[in-house]
N, C-alpha and C positions, 0 to 999 in steps of 0.2 A: 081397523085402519092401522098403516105401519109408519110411522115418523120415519122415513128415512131418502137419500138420493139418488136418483139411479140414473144410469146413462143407456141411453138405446142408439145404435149405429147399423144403422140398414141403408142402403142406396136405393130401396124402393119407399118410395114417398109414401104409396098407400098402407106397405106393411109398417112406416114408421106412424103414420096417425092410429093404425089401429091398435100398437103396442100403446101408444101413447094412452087412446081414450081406454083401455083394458087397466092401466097402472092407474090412473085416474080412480078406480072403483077401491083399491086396495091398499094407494098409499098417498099418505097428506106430506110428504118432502117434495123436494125440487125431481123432475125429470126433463136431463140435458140427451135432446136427439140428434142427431146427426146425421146426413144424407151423405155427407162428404169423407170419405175414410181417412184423407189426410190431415183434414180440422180432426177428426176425431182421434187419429193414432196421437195429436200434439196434445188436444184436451189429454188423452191417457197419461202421456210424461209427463204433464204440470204437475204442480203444487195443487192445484183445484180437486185432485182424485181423493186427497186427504178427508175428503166428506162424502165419498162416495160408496153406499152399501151393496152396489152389484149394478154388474156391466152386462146388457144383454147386447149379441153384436150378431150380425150376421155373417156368413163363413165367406163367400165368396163377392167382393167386390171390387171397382176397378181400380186399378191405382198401389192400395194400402189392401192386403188381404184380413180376415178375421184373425187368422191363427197370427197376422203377425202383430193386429193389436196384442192380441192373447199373448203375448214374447214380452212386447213394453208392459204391459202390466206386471205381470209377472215381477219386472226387474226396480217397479218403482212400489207397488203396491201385492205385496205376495202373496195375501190369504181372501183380497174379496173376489166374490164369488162371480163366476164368469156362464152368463148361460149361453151358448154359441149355438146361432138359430143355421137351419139349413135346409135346401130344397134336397137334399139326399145325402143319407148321413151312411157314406160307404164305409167299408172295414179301416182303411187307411187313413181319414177324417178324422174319425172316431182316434185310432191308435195315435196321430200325431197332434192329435186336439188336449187327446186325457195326457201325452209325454210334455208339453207345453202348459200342463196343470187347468183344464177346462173344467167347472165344478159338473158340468149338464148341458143336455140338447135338447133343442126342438124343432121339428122336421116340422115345413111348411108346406103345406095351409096349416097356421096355426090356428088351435081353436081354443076360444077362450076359457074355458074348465082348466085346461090343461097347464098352460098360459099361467093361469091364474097360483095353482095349486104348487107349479115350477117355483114361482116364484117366492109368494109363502115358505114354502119349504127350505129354501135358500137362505131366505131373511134371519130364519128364525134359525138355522143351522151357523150361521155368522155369528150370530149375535148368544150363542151357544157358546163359544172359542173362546 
C-alpha cells in the first residue's frame, strides 16, 4: 500500500468509480475525483495540489480539456506525475500531451493490471526525484 493523494478527472461517472474502487486496492491517501473539468482544472491551481502525488485525468472533456489541466499543472506543480487516460491515443495526442510534459497514458477500456502497475510505477518514480 502507498500513503499517498491522487486526483482522478474523467467526465465519465463510471470510468471515475472504477478508477476509484482500483486506487482503493493500492493506496491508503485521500483520492479527490472529479466529473467536472472546470472544479477540477480550479482544484489543479489551488494551494490543495501541494499534497498531491499524481493526477490521473482523462484527455477529452467538455468544457476544461485534459491537456489543458495538463498546462495548469504544469505551471503550479511541475514534476508530479500526470497519467492522461484516453479513448485513442493518436500520434498528435501523444506529441502534444508528452510537449505539455504528460508522465504516461492509458487507452480505454482500461484494465486493471495495467491500471494498477501505471500507477505503481509512477509513485515510486516520484518519490525516486
Amino acid at each position: 500500500m502507498y500513503n499517498c493523494n491522487i486526483v482522478v478527472i474523467d467526465d465519465d461517472i463510471n470510468i471515475l468509480e472504477m478508477v476509484q474502487l482500483i486506487l482503493e486496492e493500492v493506496i491508503s491517501g485521500e483520492i479527490y475525483v472529479f466529473s467536472d473539468s472546470k472544479q477540477a482544472l480550479d482544484y489543479v491551481k489551488s494551494d490543495s495540489m501541494n499534497n498531491i502525488s499524481l493526477v490521473i485525468c482523462d484527455w477529452l472533456m467538455p468544457e476544461v480539456t485534459g491537456l489543458e489541466i495538463l498546462a495548469a499543472l504544469r505551471k503550479s506543480k511541475s514534476h508530479c506525475p500526470f497519467l492522461m487516460l484516453t479513448a485513442s491515443a493518436t500520434k498528435q495526442l501523444v506529441v502534444d500531451a508528452m510537449r505539455l510534459g504528460a508522465t504516461d497514458f492509458s487507452v480505454k477500456p482500461l484494465h486493471t493490471h495495467d491500471l494498477i502497475n501505471k500507477v505503481e510505477r509512477l509513485i515510486l518514480d516520484a518519490d525516486g526525484e
